[in-house]
C-alpha positions in Angstrom: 112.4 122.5 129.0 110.3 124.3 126.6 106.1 123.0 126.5 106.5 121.5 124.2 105.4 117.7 124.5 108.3 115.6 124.2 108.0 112.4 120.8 109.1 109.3 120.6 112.1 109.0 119.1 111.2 107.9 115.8 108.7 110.6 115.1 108.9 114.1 113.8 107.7 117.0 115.6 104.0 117.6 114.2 103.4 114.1 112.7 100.6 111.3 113.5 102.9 109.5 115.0 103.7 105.8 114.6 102.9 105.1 118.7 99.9 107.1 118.6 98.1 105.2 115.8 95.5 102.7 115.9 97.6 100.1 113.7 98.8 97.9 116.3 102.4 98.2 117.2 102.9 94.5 115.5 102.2 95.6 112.3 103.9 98.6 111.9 107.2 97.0 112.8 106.1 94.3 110.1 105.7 97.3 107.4 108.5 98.7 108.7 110.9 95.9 108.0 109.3 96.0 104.2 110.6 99.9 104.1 114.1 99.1 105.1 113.5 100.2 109.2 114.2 98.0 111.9 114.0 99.7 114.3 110.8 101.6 112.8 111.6 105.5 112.8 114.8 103.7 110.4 111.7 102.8 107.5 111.8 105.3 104.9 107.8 106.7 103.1 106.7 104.2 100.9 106.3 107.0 98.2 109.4 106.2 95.7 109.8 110.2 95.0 110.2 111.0 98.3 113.0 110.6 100.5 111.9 112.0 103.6 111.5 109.1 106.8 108.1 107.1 107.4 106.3 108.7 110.0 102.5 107.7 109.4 100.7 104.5 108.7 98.5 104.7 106.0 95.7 102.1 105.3 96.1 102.4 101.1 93.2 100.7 100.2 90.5 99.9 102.8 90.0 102.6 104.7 87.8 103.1 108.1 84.7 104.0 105.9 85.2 101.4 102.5 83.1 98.0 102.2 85.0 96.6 104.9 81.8 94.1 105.9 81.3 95.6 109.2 79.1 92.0 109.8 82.7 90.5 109.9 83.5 89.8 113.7 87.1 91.7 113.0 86.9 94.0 110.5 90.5 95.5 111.6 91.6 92.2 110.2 91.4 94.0 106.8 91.7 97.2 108.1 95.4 96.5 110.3 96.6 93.3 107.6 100.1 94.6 106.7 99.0 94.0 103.1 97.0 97.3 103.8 99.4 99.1 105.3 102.6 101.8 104.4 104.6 103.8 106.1 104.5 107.3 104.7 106.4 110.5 105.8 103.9 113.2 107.1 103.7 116.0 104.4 103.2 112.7 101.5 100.4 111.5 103.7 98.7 114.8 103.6 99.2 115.9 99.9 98.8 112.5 98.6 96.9 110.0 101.2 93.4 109.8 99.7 94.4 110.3 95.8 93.9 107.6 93.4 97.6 108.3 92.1 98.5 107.0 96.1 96.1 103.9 95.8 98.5 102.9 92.6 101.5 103.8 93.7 101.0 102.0 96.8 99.5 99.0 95.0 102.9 98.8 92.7 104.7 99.6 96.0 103.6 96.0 97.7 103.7 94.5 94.2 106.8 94.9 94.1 107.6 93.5 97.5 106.3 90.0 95.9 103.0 90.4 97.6 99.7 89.4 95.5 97.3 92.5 96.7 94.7 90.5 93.9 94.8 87.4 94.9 94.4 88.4 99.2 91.7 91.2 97.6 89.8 88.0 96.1 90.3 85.9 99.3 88.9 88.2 101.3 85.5 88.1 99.2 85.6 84.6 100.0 86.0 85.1 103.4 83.1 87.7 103.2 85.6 90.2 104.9 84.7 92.3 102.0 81.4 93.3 100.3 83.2 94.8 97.0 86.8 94.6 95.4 88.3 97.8 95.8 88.4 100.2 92.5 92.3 99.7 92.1 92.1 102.8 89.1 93.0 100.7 86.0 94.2 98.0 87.8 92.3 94.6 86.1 91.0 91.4 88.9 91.6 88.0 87.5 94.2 86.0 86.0 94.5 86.7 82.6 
């Protein structure tokens, strides 16, 4: 056997890989299911030009570092909600991961799932889980 570390079998050699991130295990499969992957290394990147399999969880729009309330006694409950979450493939999630053309695309991405990203963006406010809505690049808040 070479020395090279041997990967789960759902992950690519040189990726973040699925079991080694800090989105609990629950939600991944969760996302994965969205992206067409049950069993997870199945899901396929969220990224509609790409092709390649999901390899990294992304958190699209909150991130570690955003206006998460960190006064909130779970801030991972923003930070992990599958809402948050996609499943890209490793090289997308390098090139594209912190752009604002990734924030949209993933926005349209869970949109088009059926899920209301505005509407849990405004909830959380409520909830004081967030100080700020999230600059969505173009997208407009509020029922119109």
């Amino acid at each position: 056997m070479s020395g090279r570390t041997r990967q789960p079998p759902f992950c690519g050699a040189g990726t973040q890989h699925m079991a080694t991130s800090k989105v609990p295990n629950e939600v991944i499969v969760m996302v994965a299911r969205e992206q067409g992957g049950i069993p997870a290394h199945l899901a396929t990147c969220a990224n509609p030009t790409c092709s390649r399999k999901a390899t990294d969880p992304h958190h699209w729009l909150f991130k570690r570092s955003s206006g998460v309330s960190r006064t909130s006694l779970t801030p991972e409950q923003v930070l992990h909600h599958p809402y948050n979450i996609v499943l890209l493939c490793r090289l997308c999630h390098d090139t594209l991961g912190q752009t604002e053309e990734m924030i949209v695309m993933c926005f349209r991405y869970k949109v088009n799932l059926g899920i209301d990203i505005l509407d849990w963006v405004d909830e959380l406010l409520k909830q004081g889980l967030i100080r700020v809505r999230p600059d969505l690049h173009g997208v407009t808040y509020g029922k119109t």
